[in-house]
N, C-alpha and C positions, 0 to 999 in steps of 0.2 A: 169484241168479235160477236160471235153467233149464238154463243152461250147463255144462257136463263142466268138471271141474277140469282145467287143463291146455288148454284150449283158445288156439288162434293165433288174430290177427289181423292183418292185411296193416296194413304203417304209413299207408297212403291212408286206411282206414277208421278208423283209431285220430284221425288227425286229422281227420276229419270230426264225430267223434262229438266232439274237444277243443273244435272250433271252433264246432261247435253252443252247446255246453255255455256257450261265454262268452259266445253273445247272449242279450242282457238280456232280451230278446221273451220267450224258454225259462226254465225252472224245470229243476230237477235231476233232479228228479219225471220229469218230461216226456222228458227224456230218457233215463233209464233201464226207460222203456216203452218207447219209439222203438223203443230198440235193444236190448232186452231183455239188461238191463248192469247189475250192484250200480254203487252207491254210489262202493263202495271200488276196483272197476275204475277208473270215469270217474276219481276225484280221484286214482289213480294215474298213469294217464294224463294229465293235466291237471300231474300234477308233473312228470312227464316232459319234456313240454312245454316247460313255463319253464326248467326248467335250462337244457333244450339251444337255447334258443329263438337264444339270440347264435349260434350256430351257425352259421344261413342268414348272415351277415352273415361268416361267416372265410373269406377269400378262398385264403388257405393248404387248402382244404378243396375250390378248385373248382379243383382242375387237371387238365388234360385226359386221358385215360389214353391208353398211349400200347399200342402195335401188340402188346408182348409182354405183358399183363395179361390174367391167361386172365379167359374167359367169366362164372366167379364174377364176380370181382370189375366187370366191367362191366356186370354185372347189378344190383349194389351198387350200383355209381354213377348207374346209371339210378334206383335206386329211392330213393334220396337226392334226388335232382335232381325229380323226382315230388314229392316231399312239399315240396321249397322251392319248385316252382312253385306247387302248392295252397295252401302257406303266402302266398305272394306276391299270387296270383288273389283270396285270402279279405279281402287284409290292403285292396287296393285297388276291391274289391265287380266283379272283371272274371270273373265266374262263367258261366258260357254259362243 
């Protein structure tokens, strides 16, 4: 599509556009207009996805950071924690 090669995006919006992409309502079509996005993005994405899908669920993965983890990294954790809320909100239709 219209995109620069090399371009970012934030993991909130990557799963917005996964989560899209697997209601049945949507076509693929449909969404790669939406979001002006090949094919081979989304169902990359969309791999992504699955792999690390158990993920939300390793508990080993949610522990607390503690006082000396610089700034990176609790940035990280904010934005992991971000995508498993979104994940969670989509999974039980608690979307504002």
């Amino acid at each position: 599509m219209s995109h620069k090669k090399g371009k970012r995006y934030n993991p909130s919006f990557k799963l917005q556009v996964v989560l899209d992409s697997l209601d049945p309502n949507n076509t693929l079509i449909a969404i790669m207009k939406k979001y002006d996005l090949s094919k081979s993005t989304i169902n990359s994405w969309r791999k992504q996805f699955f792999k690390n899908a158990h993920l939300v669920f390793d508990n080993s993965l949610s522990k607390k950071p503690s006082l000396s983890e610089s700034p990176q990294e609790l940035k990280r954790i904010i934005g992991r924690l971000t995508v498993e809320l979104e994940i969670l909100k989509k999974t039980f239709n608690l979307t504002n």
